[in-house]
C-alpha positions in Angstrom: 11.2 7.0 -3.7 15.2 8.2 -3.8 15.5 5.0 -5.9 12.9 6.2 -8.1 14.1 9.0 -8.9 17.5 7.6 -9.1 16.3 5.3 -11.4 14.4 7.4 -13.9 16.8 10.2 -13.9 19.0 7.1 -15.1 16.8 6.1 -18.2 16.5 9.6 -18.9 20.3 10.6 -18.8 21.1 7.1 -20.5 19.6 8.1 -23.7 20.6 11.1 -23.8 23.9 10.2 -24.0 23.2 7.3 -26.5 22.9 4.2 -24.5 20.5 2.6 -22.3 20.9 1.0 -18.9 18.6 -2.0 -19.5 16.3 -2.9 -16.3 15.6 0.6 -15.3 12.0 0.5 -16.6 11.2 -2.4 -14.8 13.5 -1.1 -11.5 11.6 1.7 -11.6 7.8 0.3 -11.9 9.5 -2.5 -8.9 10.4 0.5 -6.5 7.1 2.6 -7.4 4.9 -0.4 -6.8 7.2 -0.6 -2.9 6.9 2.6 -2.4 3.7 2.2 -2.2 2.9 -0.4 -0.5 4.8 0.2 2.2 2.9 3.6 2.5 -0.2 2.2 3.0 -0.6 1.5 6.8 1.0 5.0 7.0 -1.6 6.7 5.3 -4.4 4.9 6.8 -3.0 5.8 10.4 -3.1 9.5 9.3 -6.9 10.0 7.9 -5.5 10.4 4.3 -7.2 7.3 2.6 -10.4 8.1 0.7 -13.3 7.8 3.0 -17.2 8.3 2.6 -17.3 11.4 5.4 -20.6 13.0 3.8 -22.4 9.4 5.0 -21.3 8.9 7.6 -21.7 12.9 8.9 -25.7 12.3 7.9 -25.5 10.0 10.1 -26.8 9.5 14.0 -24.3 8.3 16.6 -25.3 4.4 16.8 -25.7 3.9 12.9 -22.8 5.6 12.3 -20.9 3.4 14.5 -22.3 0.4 13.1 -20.7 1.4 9.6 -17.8 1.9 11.0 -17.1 -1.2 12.4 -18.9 -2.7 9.9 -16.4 -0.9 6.7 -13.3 -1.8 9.4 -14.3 -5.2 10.0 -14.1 -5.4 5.6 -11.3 -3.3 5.2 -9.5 -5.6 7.7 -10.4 -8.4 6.4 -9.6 -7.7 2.8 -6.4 -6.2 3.7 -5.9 -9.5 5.7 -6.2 -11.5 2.7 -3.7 -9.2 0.7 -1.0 -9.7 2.7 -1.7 -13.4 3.4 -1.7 -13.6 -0.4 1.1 -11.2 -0.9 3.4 -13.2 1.4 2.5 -16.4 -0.2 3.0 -15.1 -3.7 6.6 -13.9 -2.7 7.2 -16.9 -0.9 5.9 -19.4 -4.1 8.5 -16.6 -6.3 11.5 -18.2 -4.3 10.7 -21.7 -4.2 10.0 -21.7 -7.9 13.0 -19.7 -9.0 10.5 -17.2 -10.5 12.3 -14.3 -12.7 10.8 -11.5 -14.4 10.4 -11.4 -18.3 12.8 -8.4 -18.6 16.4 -8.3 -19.9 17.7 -7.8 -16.0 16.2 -11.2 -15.0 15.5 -10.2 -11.2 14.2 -12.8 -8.8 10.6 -11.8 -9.0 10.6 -12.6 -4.9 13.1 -9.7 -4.2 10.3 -6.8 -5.5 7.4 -8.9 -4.2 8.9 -8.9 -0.5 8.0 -4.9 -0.2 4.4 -5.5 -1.4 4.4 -8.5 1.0 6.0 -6.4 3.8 3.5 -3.0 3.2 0.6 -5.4 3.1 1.1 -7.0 6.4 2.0 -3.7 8.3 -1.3 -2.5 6.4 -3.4 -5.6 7.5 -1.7 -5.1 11.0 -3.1 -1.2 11.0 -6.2 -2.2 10.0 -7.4 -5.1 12.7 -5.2 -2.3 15.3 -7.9 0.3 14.0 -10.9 -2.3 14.2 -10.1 -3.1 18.4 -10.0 0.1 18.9 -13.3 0.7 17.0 -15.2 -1.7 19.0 -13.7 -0.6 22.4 -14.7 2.6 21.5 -11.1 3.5 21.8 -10.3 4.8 17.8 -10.3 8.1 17.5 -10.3 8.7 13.2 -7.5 11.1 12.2 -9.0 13.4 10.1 -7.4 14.4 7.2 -6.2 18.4 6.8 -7.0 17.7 3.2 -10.4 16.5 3.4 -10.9 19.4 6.0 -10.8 21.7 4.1 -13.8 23.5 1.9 -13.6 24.5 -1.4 
């Protein structure tokens, strides 16, 4: 995010002194995109993704545990696939020599490897929440956010 900002502030200031840094817009969309990915497993851990609570509140004890192994067991396995994919995608980037479109040129693998990286921690979190779903182990953070009623 500091390199975010860093690199906005950049583009900004570089215009305003007449000149541009070429490669800040797409710097800039490479760290965003990072960011967050790699915030992901993070925010699942702490109750803050987006969730269907009024369902599953209308909901009797053994339904409502069904749905929720049934919504981990796809959430883990879709987030499986994105990193399997995401990995693979970086991975093909460096073996082909891939470079983005842009004036700066940039090995397309270096970005790719924080999307890769955020998606496997992610796909890790999920299967982690899963286990402990059917061991009857998970307690779901709940977020302060969606605690509140307004």
């Amino acid at each position: 995010m500091v390199g975010l900002l860093i690199m906005v502030l950049l583009s900004i200031g570089s215009r305003e002194l007449g000149f541009h840094v070429r490669g800040t817009d797409a710097y800039a969309g490479y760290l965003m995109a990072g960011s967050a990915f790699l915030a992901l497993a993070h925010t699942l851990k702490r109750g803050e993704h987006i969730r269907v609570t009024l369902v599953l509140q209308a909901l009797r004890p053994g339904p409502r545990r069904f749905m929720e192994i049934w919504s981990l067991s796809a959430g883990a396995l879709l987030a499986t696939l994105l990193a399997f994919y995401s990995v693979r995608l970086a991975w093909q980037s460096h073996v082909f020599h891939d470079i983005s479109t842009g004036n700066d040129a940039t090995p397309l693998w270096i970005p790719q490897i924080a999307m890769a990286l955020g998606a496997t921690v992610f796909a890790v979190a999920m299967v982690d929440e899963w286990v402990m779903e059917l061991r009857g182990q998970r307690v779901a953070a709940a977020s302060a956010e969606a605690m509140r009623n307004e």
